[in-house]
N, C-alpha and C positions, 0 to 999 in steps of 0.2 A: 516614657515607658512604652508608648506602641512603634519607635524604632525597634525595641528590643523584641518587641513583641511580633514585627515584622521580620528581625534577623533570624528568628530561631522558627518562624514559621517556615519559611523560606529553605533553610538549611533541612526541614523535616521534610519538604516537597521533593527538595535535591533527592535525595536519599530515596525516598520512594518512588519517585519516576525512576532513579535509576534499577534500583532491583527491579522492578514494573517492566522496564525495558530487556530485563537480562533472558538469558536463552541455556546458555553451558553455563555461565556465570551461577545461576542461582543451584543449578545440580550440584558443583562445586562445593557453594556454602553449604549445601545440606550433607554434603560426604565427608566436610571439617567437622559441620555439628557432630554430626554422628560419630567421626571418631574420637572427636572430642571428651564426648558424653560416655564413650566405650572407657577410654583411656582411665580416664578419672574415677569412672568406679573400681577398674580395676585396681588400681596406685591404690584407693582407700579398702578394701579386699585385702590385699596384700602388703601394705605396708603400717596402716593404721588398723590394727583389730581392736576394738572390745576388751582394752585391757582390764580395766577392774570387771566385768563382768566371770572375767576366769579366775578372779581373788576374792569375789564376794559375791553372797547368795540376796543379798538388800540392801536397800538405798542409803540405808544408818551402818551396815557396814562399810558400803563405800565412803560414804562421811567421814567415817574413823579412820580408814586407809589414809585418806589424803591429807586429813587432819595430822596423823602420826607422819606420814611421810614429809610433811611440810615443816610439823614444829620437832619431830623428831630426827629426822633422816638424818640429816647434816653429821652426824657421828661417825659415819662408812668410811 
């Protein structure tokens, strides 16, 4: 167990000297972050809305929507 305990220590050291070490390197990661984080809210903004929120005013209506859509829908 403390081989393992050493491989994964080890591997965590790697990693942080290396960012530690970095210079353009870490600016980099942080301008990925960032658009990252830009990107994905936008995609969920725009692709993924709040549907039952525009079909029902409370949480027992939404219950009944998906209820009905699930054991009902199949008929379309």
């Amino acid at each position: 167990m403390s081989d393992r305990h050493g491989f994964w220590h080890k591997v965590w050291h790697l990693y942080v000297d290396g960012f530690r070490s970095m210079t353009v390197g870490r600016t980099l990661w942080l301008i990925i972050a960032i658009k990252l984080i830009v990107f994905f809210a936008i995609i969920k903004v725009l692709f993924f809305p709040d549907f039952l929120a525009t079909r029902c005013d409370n949480d027992q209506a939404k219950a009944d929507y998906v209820r009905h859509e699930l054991l009902d829908g199949h008929d379309r």
